[in-house]
C-alpha positions as CSV (number, residue, x, y, z in Angstrom):
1,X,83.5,23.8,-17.9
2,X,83.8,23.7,-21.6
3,X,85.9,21.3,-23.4
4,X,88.3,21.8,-25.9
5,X,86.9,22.8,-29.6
6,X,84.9,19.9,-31.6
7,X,85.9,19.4,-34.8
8,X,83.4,18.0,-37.4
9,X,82.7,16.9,-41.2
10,X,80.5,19.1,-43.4
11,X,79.1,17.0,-46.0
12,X,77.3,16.9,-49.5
13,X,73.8,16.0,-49.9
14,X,75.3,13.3,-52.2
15,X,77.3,11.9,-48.6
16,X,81.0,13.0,-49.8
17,X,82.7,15.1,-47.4
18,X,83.4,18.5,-48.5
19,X,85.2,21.0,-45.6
20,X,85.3,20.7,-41.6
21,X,84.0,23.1,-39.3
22,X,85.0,23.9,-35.4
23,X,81.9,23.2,-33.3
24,X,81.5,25.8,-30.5
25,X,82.6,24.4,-27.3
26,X,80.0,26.5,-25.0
27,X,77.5,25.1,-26.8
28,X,78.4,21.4,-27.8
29,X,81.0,20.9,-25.3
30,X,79.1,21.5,-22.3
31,X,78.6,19.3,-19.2
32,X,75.1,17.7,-19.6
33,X,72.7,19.2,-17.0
34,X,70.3,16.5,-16.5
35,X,68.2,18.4,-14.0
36,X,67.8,21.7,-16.8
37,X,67.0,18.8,-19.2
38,X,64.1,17.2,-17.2
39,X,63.2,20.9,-16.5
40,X,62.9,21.2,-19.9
41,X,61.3,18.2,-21.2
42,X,58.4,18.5,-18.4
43,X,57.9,22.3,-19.7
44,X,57.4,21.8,-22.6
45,X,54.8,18.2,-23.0
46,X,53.0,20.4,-19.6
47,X,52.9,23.3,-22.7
48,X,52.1,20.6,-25.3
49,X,48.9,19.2,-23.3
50,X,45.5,19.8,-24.8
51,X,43.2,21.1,-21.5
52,X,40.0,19.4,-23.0
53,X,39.2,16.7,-20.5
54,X,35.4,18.0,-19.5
55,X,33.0,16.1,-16.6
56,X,29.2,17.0,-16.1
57,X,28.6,18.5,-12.6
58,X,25.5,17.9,-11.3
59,X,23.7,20.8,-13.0
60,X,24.7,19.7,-16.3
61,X,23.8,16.2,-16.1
62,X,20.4,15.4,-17.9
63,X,16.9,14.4,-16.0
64,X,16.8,14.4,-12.3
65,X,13.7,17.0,-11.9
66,X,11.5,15.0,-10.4
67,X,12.1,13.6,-6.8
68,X,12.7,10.2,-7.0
69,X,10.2,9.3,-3.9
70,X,8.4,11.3,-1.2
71,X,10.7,12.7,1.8
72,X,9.6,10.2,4.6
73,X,7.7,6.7,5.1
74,X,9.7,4.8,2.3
75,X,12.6,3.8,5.0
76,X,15.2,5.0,2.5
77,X,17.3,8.0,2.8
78,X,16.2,11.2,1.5
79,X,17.0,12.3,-2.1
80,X,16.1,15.4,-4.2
81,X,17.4,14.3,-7.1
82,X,18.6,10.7,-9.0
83,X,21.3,13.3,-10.7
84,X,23.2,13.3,-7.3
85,X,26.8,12.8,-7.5
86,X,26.5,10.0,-5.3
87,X,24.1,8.3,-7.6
88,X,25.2,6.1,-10.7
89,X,24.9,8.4,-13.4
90,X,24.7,11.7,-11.1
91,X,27.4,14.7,-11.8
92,X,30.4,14.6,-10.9
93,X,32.0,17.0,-8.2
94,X,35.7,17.6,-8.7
95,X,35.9,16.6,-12.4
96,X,37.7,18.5,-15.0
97,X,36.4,21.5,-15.9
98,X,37.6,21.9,-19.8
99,X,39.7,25.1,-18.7
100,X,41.7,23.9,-16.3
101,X,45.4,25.0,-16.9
102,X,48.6,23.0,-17.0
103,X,51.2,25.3,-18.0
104,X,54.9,25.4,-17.0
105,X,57.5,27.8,-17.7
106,X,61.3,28.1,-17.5
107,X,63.3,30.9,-16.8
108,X,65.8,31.5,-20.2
109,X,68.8,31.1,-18.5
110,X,68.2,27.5,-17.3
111,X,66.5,27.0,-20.8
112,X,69.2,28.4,-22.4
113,X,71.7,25.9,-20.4
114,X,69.5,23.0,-21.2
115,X,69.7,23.4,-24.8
116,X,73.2,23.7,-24.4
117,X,73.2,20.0,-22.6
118,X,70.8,18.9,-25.4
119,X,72.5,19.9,-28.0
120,X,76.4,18.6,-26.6
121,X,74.2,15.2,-26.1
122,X,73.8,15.3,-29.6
123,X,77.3,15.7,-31.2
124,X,77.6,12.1,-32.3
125,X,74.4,12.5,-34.1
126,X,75.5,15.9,-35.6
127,X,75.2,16.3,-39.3
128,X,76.4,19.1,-40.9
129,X,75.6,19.8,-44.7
130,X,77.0,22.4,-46.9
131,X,73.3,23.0,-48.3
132,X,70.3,21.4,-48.0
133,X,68.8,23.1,-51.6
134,X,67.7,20.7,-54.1
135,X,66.7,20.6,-57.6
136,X,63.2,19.7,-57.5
137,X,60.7,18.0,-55.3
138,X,61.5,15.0,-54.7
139,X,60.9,12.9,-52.2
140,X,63.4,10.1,-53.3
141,X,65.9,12.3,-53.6
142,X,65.6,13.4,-50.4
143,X,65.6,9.9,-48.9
144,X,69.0,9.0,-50.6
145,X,70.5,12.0,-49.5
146,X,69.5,11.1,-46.0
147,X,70.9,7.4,-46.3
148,X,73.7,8.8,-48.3
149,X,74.8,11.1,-44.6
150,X,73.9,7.9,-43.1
151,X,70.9,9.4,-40.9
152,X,69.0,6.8,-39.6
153,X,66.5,6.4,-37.1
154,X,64.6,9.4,-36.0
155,X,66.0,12.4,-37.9
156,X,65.4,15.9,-37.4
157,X,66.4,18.8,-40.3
158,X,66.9,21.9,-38.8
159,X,66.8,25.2,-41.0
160,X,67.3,28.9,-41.0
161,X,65.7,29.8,-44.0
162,X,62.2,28.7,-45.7
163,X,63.3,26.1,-47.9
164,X,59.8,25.4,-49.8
165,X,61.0,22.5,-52.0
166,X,63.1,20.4,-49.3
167,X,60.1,20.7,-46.9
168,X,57.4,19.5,-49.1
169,X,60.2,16.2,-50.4
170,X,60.3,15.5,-46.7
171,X,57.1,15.4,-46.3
172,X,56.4,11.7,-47.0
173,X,59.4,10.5,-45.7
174,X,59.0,8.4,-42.1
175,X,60.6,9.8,-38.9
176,X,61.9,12.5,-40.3
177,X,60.7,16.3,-38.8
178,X,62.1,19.5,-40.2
179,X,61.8,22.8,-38.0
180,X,63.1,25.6,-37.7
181,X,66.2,27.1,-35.8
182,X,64.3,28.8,-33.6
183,X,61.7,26.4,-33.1
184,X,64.2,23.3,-31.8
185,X,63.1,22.4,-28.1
186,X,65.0,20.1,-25.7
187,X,62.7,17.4,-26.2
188,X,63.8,17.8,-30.1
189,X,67.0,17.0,-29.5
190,X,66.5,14.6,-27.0
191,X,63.7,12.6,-29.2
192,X,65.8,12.3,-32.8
193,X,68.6,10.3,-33.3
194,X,70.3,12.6,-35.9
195,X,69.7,16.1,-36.1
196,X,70.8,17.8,-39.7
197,X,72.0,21.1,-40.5
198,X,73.4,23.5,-42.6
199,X,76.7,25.1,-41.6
200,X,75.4,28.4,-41.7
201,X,72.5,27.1,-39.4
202,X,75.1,25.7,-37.1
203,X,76.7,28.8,-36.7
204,X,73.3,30.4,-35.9
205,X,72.4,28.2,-33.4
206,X,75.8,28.8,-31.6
207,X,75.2,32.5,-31.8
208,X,71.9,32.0,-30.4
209,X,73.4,30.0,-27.7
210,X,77.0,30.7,-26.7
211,X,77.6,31.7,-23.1
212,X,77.5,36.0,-23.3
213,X,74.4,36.0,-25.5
């Protein structure tokens, strides 16, 4: 069940508080779905994982041709090869392969719900910006504007349109990530601690999102 409409400060770059805007409420006043959420999470690092963990078996471990000693009189047990898997140094028999495959999926409805959750999580560490163009690129300017919203911590920038000269100020700057809008996962918004945005991003990301769509 939705709660009632969230209203919330749209700010300068500069930190000065310019207009409000109504946030949603079936998409930041949701109940938190913690199952969706974990759902979400183990999707996508089981998505994220690199499948390059590789073993030799035993016909790809070098040496090994030559029997190590004749088939009876020695009193040991019989071996073909010193490249055995039961030997130090032999292959191994149910090792990774190099292709094995990890991936997890999510049907969109639950996905949708669980960005919903994410994203309600997240209201306290909502920032909303009239515009995030600057002048030039600057790195330091970008930083100030950040401590000037007071977004601290971990802080993600969301955006809707290429923005060339923002993205290569933030480059530099520590703990800060910008995406895009449709590129925000659960783990996202679970990870930062502030996640900025412009109003008309906001708006997109409730179209994408509301209950209907």
């Amino acid at each position: 069940m939705a709660s009632k409409k969230l209203l919330v400060n749209v700010y300068s770059l500069a930190g000065e508080k310019v207009s409000e805007v109504n946030l949603e409420p079936t998409v930041f006043g949701v109940k938190e779905n913690k199952q969706v959420m974990y759902d979400a999470v183990k999707v996508y690092q089981a998505n994220m994982r690199q499948d390059t963990a590789k073993t030799k078996k035993r016909d790809e471990v070098s040496g090994g041709g030559k029997k190590p000693w004749r088939q009876k009189g020695t009193g040991r047990a019989r071996a073909g090869s010193s490249r055995s898997p039961i030997w130090v140094g032999g292959g191994t028999v149910f090792g990774p392969t190099g292709v094995q495959n990890h991936k997890l999926s999510q049907n969109r409805k639950e996905h949708k719900l669980a960005l919903r959750s994410a994203y309600s999580s997240k209201v306290k560490g909502l920032v909303v910006v009239d515009s995030l163009q600057v002048e030039a690129i600057s790195t330091k300017a970008v930083a100030a504007s950040l401590k000037a919203l007071n977004a601290t911590g971990k802080v993600l920038v969301v955006l809707s349109d290429f923005n060339e000269k923002f993205i290569l100020s933030a480059n530099n700057i520590n703990n800060l990530v910008v995406t895009s809008v449709n590129n925000v996962s659960v783990y996202d918004l679970m990870y930062f601690d502030h996640i900025v945005m412009e109003e008309k991003t906001l708006h997109e990301v409730e179209n994408l999102l509301k209950e209907g769509k």
